[in-house]
N, C-alpha and C positions, 0 to 999 in steps of 0.2 A: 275488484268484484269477486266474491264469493261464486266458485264453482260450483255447480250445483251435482250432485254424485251421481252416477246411473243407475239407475233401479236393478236392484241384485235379481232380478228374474229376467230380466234383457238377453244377457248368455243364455239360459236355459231356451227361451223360446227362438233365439239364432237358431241352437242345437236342430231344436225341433224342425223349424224350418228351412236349413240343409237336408235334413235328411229327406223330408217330405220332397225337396226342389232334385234329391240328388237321386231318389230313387225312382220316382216317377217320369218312364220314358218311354221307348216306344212298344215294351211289351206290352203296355194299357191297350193300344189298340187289337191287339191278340185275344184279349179275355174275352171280350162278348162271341167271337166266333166259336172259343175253346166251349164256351158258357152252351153255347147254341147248340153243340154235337151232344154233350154230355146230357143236357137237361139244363136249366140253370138253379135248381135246387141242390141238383146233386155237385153243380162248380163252383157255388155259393158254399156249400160241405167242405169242397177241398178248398177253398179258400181258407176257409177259418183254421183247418184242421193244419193244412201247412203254412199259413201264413204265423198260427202257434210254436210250430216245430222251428220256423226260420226266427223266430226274436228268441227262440229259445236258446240258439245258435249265436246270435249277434247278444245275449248278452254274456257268453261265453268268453266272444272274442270279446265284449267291452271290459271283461273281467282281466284279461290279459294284457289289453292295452292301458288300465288303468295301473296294473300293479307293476308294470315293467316301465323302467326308465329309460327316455330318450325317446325320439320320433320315429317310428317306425309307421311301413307298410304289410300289408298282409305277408309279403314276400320275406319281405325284413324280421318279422314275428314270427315264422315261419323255419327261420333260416338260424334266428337265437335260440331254440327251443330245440328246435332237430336237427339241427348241422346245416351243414351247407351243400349238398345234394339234396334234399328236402325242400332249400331253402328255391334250387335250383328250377324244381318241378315245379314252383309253386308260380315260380317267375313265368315257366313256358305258359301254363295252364294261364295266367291270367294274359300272355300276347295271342293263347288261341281264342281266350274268351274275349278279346277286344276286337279281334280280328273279326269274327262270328256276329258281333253285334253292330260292326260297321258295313257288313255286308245286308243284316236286318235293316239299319237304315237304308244304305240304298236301295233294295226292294221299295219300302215304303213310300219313302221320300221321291223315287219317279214315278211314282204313283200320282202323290199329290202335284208335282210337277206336269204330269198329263194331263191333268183335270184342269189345271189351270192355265198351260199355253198351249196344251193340244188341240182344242178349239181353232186357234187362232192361227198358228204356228203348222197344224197338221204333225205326219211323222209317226214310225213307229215308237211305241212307248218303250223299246229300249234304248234308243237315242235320250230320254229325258231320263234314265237310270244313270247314264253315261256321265247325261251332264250335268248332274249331282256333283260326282265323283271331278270332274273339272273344275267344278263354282269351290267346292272344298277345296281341291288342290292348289288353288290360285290363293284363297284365304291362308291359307298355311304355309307355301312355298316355302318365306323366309323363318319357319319357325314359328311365327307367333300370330293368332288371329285375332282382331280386333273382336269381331265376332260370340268367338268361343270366349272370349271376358266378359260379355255381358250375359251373368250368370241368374241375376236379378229377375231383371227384364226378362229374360228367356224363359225362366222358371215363372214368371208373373202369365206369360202368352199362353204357356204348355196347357198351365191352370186353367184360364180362361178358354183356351178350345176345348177342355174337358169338360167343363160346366154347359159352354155353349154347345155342343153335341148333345150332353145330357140331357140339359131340357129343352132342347129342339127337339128331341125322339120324344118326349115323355108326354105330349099329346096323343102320341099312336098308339099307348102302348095297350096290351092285350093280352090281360090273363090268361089267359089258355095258352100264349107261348110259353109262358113262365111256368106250366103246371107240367109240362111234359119230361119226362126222363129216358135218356135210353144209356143204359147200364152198358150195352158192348162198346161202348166209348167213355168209358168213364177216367180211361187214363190219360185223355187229349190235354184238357185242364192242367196235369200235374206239370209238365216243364215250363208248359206255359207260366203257369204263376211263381215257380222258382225262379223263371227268368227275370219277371217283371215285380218283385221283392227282392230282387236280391237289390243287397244295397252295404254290402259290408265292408262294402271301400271305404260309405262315411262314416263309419266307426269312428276309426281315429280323428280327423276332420269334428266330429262332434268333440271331441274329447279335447282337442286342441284350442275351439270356441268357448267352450266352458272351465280350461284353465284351472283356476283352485277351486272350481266346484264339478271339480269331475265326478265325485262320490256320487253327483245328480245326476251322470250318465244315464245309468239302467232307465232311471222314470224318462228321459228326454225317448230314452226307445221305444218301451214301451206305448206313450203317447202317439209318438209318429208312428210308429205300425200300423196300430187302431185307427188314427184318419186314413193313411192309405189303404186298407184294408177297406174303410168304410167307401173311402171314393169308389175302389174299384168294383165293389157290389151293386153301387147305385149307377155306374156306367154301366157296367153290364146287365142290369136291372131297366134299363133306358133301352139300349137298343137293341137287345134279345127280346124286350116286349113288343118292340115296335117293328121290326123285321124278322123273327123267330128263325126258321127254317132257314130263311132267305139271308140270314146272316153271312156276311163275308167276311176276309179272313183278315181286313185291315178295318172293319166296321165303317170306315169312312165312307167306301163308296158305295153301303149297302143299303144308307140313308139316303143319297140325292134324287132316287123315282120319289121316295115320298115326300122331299123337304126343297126340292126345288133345285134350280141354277143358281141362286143366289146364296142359298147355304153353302153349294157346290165350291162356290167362288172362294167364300167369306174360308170356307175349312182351307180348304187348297194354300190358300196365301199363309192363313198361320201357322199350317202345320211345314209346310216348304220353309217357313223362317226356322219354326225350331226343330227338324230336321238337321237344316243346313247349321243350325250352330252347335246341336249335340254330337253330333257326326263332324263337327272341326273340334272341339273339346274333345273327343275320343282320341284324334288324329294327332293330334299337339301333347298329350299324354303319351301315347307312344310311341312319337319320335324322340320327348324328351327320355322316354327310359331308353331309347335305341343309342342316343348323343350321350347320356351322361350315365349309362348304368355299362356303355359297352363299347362305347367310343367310337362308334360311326359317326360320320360326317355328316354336317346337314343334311346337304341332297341327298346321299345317297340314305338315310334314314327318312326322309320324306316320299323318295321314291320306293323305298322297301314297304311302309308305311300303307301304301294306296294301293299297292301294286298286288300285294297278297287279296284284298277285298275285292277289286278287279277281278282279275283273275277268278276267282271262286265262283264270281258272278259271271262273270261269261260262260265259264264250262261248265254252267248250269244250277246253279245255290239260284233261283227261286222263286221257290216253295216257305212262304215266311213262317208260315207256322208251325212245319217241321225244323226249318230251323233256330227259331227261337225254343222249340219245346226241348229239340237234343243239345242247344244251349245250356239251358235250366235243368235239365234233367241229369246228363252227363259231367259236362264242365261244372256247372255248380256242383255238384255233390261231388265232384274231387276234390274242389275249394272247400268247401263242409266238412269235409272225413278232416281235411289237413288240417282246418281250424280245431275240428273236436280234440284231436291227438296232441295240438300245442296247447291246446286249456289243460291235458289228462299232465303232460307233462309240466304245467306251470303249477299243477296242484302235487305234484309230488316234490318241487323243486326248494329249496329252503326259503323262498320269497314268502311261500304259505306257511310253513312252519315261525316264523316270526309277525307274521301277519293275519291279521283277517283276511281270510277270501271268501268267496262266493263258493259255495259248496255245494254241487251241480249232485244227484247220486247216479252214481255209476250207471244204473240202469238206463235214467235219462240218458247221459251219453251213447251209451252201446245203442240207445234204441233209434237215434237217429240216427247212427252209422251204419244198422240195417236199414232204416229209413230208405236213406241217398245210397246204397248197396243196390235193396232193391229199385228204387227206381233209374238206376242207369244200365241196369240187365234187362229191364225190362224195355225201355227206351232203345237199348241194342238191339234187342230182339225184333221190335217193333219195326228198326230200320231197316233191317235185313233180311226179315222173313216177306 
C-alpha cells in the first residue's frame, strides 16, 4: 500500500505549537495582578511594546540558530560566538534562572495545593509548599519523571485552565476596572511579562521540528508570539475585569469569593497537576545539565537540584511577583544582551558574508540592549531602595 506523505505544513504548526506549549507557564498567573497595579490599559501597552522587543530578540537568536551548524543550546551559541567564558556565564545565568523559576512554582503550586487539601487535611500552607517540593522529589529521584514526559497532555491542561479561568471571570467583568491607570506603577508589568514570554529556549527545539523547513522559522515565531500575546491580554482582560483592585498576585485565588467552591476545587486540581509536572520538567533538565555537562552524580545532582529552591524558600523567596519580575527583568536581560552580542558577532563572522542573513540595524540592536540595560537598573533599584 501506497503511503500516503504528510502535509508539509504539519512541522510548521508543531513549531507553532511548542512554542505556544513551551512558553506559557506559570508567569500567566502573574499578569492580571501586574495588569491590576498598573492600569490594565497601560499592561496591555507594555504588553505589546515588549512582547515586540522579545520576538524581535528570538528572531535574532532564530537567525543564529538557523545559520550555524550543529545542535546547540543558548549556552552552546553563546560559547561558539564569544569563547568560552561567555559561554560560561551564560551557563550560570540560565542554572540561576531555573533555579528562580522553580522556586516561583513552589510559591504557586502550595498555593493551589492549600486550596485543595487544606480543607480537608488542615495545616499551615507552608507544609503544602514543602510538599510540593517532596511529590517532585520522589518523581525525579531516579533521574527520570514519568510525569515531566507528558508534555502533550500537560500543555493541553495548562491551556484548558486558562480558558477555564477566563471565561469563568468574564461574567463579572466591569469596565471601570479596566478604565483605571496609575502611572506610579507602571514598571510592575515589565519583568513580569519578560518573565512570562520568555521562551528562547524553544528556539532551537522549533528549529529542530521543522528540519529542511527552517527558513519558516521566523513566521512559526512570529505567529506564536501573536497567540500568546493574545492569550495573555484576554486573561488579563478576564480577571482584572472581574476582580480589579482586588486582584491577587497568583489571580487564582482572587476569583473563588466570586466563582465559588467548586471552581475553587476544579482550578486547584489542574493547576497542582501542571505545577507538579512543569516543576519536574525544570528539575530533570537541570540535573541532566548537572550529570552530563559537569559530571555529578545522580543523587548528588538531584539533591543539589531541590536543595537550592528549598532553601531560597525557606529563608524567605515568597513574594511571587517580585520574584518572577526580578526574574524577567534581571536574568532575562542578561540572557538578551548575550543573545544580541552573538547575533552582532554572527553578522560580522564570514557565515554572513557568504550567506544571506537576517539584517537586524544596528540601532535595533543597541536599542534593546539599552532596553534590558534599563530595565535591570531599574528593577535593582527598585529591590533595594
Amino acid at each position: 500500500m501506497r503511503q500516503i506523505p504528510a502535509h508539509p505544513n504539519i512541522p510548521w504548526f508543531r513549531a507553532v505549537g511548542t512554542m505556544v506549549g513551551s512558553v506559557i507557564g506559570v508567569g500567566v498567573f502573574g499578569i492580571p495582578y501586574a495588569f491590576a497595579r498598573s492600569g490594565y490599559l497601560l499592561g496591555l501597552l507594555e504588553l505589546l511594546v515588549v512582547g515586540g522587543l522579545l520576538l524581535a530578540l528570538q528572531l535574532m537568536y532564530a537567525e543564529v540558530a538557523v545559520q550555524t551548524p550543529g545542535r546547540y543550546r543558548i549556552a552552546g551559541y553563546v560559547k561558539h560566538y564569544l569563547g568560552s567564558p561567555w559561554g560560561g556565564i551564560a551557563t550560570v545565568l540560565f542554572m540561576a534562572y531555573t533555579w528562580g523559576a522553580m522556586v516561583a512554582y513552589v510559591i504557586l503550586g502550595g498555593e493551589f495545593l492549600f486550596t485543595l487539601l487544606g480543607p480537608v487535611l488542615g495545616g499551615s500552607v507552608v507544609w503544602y509548599h514543602l510538599g510540593l517540593v517532596v511529590l517532585v522529589g520522589l518523581l525525579t529521584f531516579r533521574g527520570n519523571s514519568q510525569l515531566s514526559k507528558a508534555e502533550t497532555p500537560i500543555v493541553a491542561v495548562l491551556l484548558f485552565l486558562f480558558a477555564f479561568m477566563s471565561l469563568a471571570a468574564l461574567p463579572y467583568v466591569d469596565l471601570g476596572n479596566l478604565a483605571r491607570v496609575s502611572t506610579p506603577h507602571w514598571f510592575v508589568p515589565y519583568g513580569v511579562i519578560v518573565f512570562a514570554l520568555s521562551g528562547l529556549g524553544v528556539v532551537p527545539e522549533m528549529k529542530d521540528i521543522l528540519g529542511k523547513q527552517a527558513s519558516r522559522l521566523p513566521h512559526a515565531l512570529v505567529v506564536g508570539q501573536a497567540i500568546i500575546i493574545f492569550l495573555y491580554a484576554t486573561f488579563a482582560f478576564a480577571v482584572v475585569g472581574a476582580t480589579g483592585i482586588f486582584t491577587t498576585e497568583k489571580a487564582f485565588d482572587g476569583l473563588v469569593p466570586l466563582l465559588g467552591r467548586t471552581f475553587a476545587i476544579a482550578g486547584a486540581v489542574l493547576g497542582s497537576l501542571t505545577v507538579a509536572s512543569i516543576f519536574s520538567q525544570l528539575t530533570i533538565q537541570l540535573q541532566s545539565t548537572f550529570r552530563f555537562d559537569y559530571g555529578i552524580g545522580l543523587r548528588k545532582a538531584w539533591l543539589l537540584t531541590l536543595a537550592v529552591p528549598t532553601a531560597a524558600f525557606l529563608l524567605g523567596a515568597r513574594e511571587f511577583i517580585h520574584l518572577i519580575g526580578f526574574l524577567g527583568a534581571v536574568l532575562g536581560g542578561c540572557v538578551g544582551i548575550l543573545l544580541i552580542l552573538t547575533y552582532e558577532r554572527l553578522q560580522r563572522s564570514p557565515v554572513c558574508r557568504t550567506r544571506t542573513c537576517l539584517d537586524v540595524p544596528n540601532v535595533v540592536s543597541w536599542g534593546l540592549v539599552a532596553v534590558f540595560l534599563g530595565g535591570m537598573v531599574y528593577a535593582l533599584f527598585d529591590l533595594f531602595s
